[in-house]
C-alpha positions as CSV (number, residue, x, y, z in Angstrom):
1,X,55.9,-39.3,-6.6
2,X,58.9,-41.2,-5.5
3,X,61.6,-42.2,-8.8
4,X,64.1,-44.6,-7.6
5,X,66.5,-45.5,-10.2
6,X,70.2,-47.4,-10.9
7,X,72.9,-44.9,-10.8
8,X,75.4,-47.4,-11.9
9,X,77.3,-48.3,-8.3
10,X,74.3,-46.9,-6.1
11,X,70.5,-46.3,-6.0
12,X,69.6,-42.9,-5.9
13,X,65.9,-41.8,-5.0
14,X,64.2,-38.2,-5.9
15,X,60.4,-36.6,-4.9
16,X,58.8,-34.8,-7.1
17,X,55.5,-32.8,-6.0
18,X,52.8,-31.1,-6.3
19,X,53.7,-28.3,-3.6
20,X,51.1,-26.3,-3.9
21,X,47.1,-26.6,-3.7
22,X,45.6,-27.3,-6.9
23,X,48.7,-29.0,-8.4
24,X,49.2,-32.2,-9.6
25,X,51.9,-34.9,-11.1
26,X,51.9,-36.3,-14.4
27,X,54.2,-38.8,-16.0
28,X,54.8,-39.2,-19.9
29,X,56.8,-41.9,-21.2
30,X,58.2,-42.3,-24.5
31,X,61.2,-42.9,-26.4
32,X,62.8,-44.6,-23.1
33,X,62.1,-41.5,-21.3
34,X,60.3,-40.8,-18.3
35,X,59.3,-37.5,-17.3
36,X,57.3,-36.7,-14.3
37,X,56.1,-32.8,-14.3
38,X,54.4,-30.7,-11.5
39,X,52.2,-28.8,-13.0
40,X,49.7,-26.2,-12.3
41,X,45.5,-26.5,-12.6
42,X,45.8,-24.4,-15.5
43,X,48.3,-26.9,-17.1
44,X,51.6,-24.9,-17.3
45,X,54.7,-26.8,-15.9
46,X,56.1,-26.0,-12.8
47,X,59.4,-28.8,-12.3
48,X,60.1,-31.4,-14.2
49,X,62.4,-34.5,-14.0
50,X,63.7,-36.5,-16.6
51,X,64.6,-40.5,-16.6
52,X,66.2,-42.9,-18.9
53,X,63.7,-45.7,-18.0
54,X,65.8,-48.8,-18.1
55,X,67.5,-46.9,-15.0
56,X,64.4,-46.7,-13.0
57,X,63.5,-49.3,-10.7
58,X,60.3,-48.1,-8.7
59,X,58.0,-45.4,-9.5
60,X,56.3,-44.8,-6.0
61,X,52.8,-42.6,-5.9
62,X,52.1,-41.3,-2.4
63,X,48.5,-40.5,-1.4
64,X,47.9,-37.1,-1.6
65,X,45.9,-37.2,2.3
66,X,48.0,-36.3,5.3
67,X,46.0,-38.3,7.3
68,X,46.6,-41.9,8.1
69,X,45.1,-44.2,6.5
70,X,46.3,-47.5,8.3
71,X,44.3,-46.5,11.0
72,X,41.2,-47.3,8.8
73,X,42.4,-50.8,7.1
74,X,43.8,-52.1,10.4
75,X,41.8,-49.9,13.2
76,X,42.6,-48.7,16.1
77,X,44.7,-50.4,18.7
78,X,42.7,-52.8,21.3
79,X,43.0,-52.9,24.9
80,X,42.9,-56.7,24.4
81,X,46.4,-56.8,22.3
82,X,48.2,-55.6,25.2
């Protein structure tokens, strides 16, 4: 999960995840607070990060896959293109 957010003069951008197998990201929001916890499978908090939300301007979810997926929506590169 990628939190950019307005640090006043600048844009500042933070990760947060899961670094481990079996681990996931959650966000809560309330009270004009975001807060976006790894935790572990059996639910325990690992890190957490915590957000005023009218400061953040994108909240970015990578796919959890190393592999790459524009490969499949645009295929592999022709012979023909070159």
């Amino acid at each position: 999960m990628e939190i950019v957010i307005d640090a006043g003069d600048d844009i500042r951008t933070y990760e947060v995840m899961a670094t481990r197998n079996g681990r996931r990201v959650e966000i809560n929001t309330g009270r004009n607070i975001v807060e976006v916890t790894e935790v572990t499978r059996g639910g325990t908090p690992v890190r957490k990060a915590r957000f005023m939300a009218n400061r953040i301007l994108a909240l970015v979810e990578h796919p959890a896959t190393d592999r790459n997926i524009a490969q499949e929506v645009v295929g592999p590169p022709s012979l023909d293109s070159v």
